[in-house]
N, C-alpha and C positions, 0 to 999 in steps of 0.2 A: 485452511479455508477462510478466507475475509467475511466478517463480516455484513451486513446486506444496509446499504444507505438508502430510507425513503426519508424522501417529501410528506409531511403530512399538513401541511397547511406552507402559506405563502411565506412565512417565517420560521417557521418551525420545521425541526429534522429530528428522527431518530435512527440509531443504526442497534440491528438484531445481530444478535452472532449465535450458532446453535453450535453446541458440542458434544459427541457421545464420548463419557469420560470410564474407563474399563475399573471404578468401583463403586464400593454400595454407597446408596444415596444418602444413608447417614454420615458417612465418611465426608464427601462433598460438601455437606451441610454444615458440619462443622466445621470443614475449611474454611467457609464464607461468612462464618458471623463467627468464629471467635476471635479475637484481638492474639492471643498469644498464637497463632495460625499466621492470624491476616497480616502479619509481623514480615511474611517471609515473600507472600506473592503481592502483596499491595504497598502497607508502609504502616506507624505507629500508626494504631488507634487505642481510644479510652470510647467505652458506650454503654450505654443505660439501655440494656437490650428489653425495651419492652416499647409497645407503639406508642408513637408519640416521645419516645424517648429521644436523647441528643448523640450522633456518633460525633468526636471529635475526631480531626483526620489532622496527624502532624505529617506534613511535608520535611523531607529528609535534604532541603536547599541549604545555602549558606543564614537566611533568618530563620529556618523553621518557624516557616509558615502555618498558623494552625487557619484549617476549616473547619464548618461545620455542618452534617446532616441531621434530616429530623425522618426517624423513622415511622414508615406508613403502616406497615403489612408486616406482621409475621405469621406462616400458618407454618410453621414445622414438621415437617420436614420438605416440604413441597412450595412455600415463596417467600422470597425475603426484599421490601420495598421502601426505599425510601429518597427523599428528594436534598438532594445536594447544590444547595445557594441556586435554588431556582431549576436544576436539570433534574431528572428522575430515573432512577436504577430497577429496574424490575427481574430480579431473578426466578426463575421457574424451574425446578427439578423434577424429574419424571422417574420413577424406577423403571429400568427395563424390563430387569432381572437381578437376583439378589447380587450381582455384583457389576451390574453396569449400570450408569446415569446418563440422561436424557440432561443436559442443562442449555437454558436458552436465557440470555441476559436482555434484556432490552433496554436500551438509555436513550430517555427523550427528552421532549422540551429543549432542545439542541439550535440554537442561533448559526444563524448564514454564518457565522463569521466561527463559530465554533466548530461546525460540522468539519468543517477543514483542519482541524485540529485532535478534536477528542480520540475521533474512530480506531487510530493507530495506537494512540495510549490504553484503551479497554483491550484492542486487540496482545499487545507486550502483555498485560495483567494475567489473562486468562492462558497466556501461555506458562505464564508463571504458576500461576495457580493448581496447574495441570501438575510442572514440576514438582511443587511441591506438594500433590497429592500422592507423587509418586518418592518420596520422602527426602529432597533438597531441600537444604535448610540454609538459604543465602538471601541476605538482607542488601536490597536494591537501595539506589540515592534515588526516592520518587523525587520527581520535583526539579530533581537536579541532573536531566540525562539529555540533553539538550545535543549533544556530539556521538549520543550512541550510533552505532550503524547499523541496526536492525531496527532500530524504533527510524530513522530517517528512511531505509529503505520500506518498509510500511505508512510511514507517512506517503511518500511517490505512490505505490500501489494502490492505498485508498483514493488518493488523488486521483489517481488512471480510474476507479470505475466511478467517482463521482462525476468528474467532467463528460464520462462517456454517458454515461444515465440523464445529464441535466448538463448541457453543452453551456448554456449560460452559466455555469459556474466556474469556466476552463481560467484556471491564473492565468493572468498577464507575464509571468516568467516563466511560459513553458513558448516552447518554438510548433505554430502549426502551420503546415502547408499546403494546399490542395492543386491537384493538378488533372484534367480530363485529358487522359492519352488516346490518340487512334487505334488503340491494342485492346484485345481480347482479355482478360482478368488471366487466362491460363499464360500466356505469354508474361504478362506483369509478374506475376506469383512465380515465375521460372526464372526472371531477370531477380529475384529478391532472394531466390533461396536456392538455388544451382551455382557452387561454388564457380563452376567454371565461367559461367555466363556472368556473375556477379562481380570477378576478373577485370570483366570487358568495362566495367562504367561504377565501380563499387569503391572498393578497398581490395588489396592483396590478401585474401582469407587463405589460409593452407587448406582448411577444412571448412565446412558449413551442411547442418544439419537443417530440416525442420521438424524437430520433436522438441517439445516441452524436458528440460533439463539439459539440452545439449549446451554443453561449455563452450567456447570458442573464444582467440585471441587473434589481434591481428597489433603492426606498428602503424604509429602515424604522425603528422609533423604538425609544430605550431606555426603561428605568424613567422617567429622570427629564424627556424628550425629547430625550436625544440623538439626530444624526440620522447612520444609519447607509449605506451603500450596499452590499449585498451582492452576489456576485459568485461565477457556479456555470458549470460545467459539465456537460451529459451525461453522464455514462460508460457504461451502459447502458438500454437498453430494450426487455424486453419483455411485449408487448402482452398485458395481462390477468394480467400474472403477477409483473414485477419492474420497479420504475423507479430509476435510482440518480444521484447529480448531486451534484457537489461543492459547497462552500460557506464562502466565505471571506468577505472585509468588506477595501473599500479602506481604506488608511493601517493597518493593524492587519496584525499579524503571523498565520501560523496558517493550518491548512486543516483541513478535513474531510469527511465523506461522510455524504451523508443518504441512506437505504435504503427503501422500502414495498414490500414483498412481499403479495399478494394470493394467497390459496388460498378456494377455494371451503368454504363449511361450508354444514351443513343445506342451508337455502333461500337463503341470505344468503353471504358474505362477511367472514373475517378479515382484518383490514389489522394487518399488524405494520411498525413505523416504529423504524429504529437510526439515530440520527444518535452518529457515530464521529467520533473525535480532534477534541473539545472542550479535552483539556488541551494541546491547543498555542496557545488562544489568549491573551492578554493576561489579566492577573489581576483587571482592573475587573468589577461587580456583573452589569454585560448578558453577562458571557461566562463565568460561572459554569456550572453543570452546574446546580443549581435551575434558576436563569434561563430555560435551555432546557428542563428538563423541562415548567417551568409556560407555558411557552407553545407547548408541544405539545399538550399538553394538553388546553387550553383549543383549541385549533384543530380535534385530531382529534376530541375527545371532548366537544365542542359544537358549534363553526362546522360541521364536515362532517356531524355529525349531522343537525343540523338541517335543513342544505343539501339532503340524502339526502330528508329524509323531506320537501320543498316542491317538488322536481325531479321 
């Protein structure tokens, strides 16, 4: 589960993430504040665990980079607070039960420019964290994961609910399109996810679902005929309203998320179409931000058209 990004001021952002984690909250607790722990789901630290005290944070890059936090808050077993070069961490543990925790982290004082950044690296930590409550013991390159492919597909996803919460923050390298059709949403929603009808003005799908984890491949061609294989998942759907489904390409690096949101207008039907984190793919001509524009384009604002008004 992502995350949750607010706005808390015109500059300022924080993102909350809550986790029910299946042990006891002592256990948790010492995951999160000791150094020979935090070794495993975060990266070296040295810390003067007392408020006011300094946590050193060595980055695992090619300088090993050091930072530094100044600790606010300790009430043990229940929060641990401190502000890191101007941003702020607030962790909260709850017992459920003697063997389940309640953990809710919060990280604020978050800049426009950061918010686009942080959300996905808290979120890889706390996954980590989890694991290594559950007793992995494997030491990450923080600092230095720039090409992982789960921290770039979370970056894309935090991206997809940021721009959709606060549209003014939508990157300039993703592709949006909008289109008001003379069609009913039930009709549009049936041209998007009825393989057979999707045939008609789509791609050659063998199959096509709309549940959430349905896998699906189809082929497809570049500029020049390259041939390509793309490769999606579900992530949501729902019916008449939103369809969402990732989109990668075997052998090629890179993930992203294609969006259609459908809202009734007039008589007819707005389709808006966000395909998000294009700049993670490979720098050749077919994976350009044009490239996709012009062939959404052409898809939504001809093929479906046309399809709409023969159907």
């Amino acid at each position: 589960m992502l995350g949750q990004i607010i706005k808390t001021s015109e500059s300022d952002w924080q993102v909350r993430y809550e986790r029910i984690l299946p042990h006891p909250i002592h256990d948790v607790w010492t995951t999160i504040t000791h150094p020979d722990l935090m070794q495993y789901w975060f990266t070296d630290i040295d810390m003067d665990f007392r408020e006011g005290g300094t946590i050193k944070i060595y980055f695992r890059d090619q300088d090993k980079t050091l930072s530094t936090a100044t600790i606010l808050n300790i009430q043990a077993p229940n929060q641990f607070s401190y502000n890191w070069e101007g941003e702020q961490a607030v962790w909260d543990l709850v017992q459920i039960d003697s063997a389940t925790t309640q953990l809710t982290l919060t990280y604020s004082k978050l800049s426009t420019e950061m918010v686009k950044r942080v959300p996905a690296g808290w979120h890889a930590l706390l996954d980590r964290l989890d694991a290594t409550l559950n007793g992995q013991r494997m030491r990450y390159p923080f600092g230095a994961e720039q090409d992982n492919a789960v921290l770039q597909q979370l970056q894309v996803r935090y991206a997809n609910q940021l721009s959709e919460q606060y549209p003014d923050q939508e990157s300039g390298k993703s592709v949006v399109l909008e289109k008001v059709f003379d069609a009913a949403p039930g009709k549009i929603w049936k041209a998007l996810t009825d393989k057979g009808e999707m045939r008609k003005w789509y791609f050659d799908l063998s199959d096509f679902r709309a549940e959430p984890g349905f896998q699906f491949s189809f082929p497809g061609q570049g500029a020049k005929g390259e041939q390509y294989m793309h490769r999606c998942e579900v992530l949501e759907a729902v019916p008449e309203r939103r369809l969402r489904y990732s989109w990668a390409y075997d052998g090629h690096r890179g993930y992203s998320v294609l969006t259609f949101l459908l809202k009734p207008e007039g008589g007819g039907t707005r389709l808006r179409l966000t395909h998000r984190g294009l700049e993670t793919f490979p720098d050749g001509p077919d994976f350009q931000r044009e490239s996709f524009q012009a062939g959404w384009t052409e898809l939504i604002t001809k093929h479906l058209d046309i399809y709409l008004k023969e159907n």
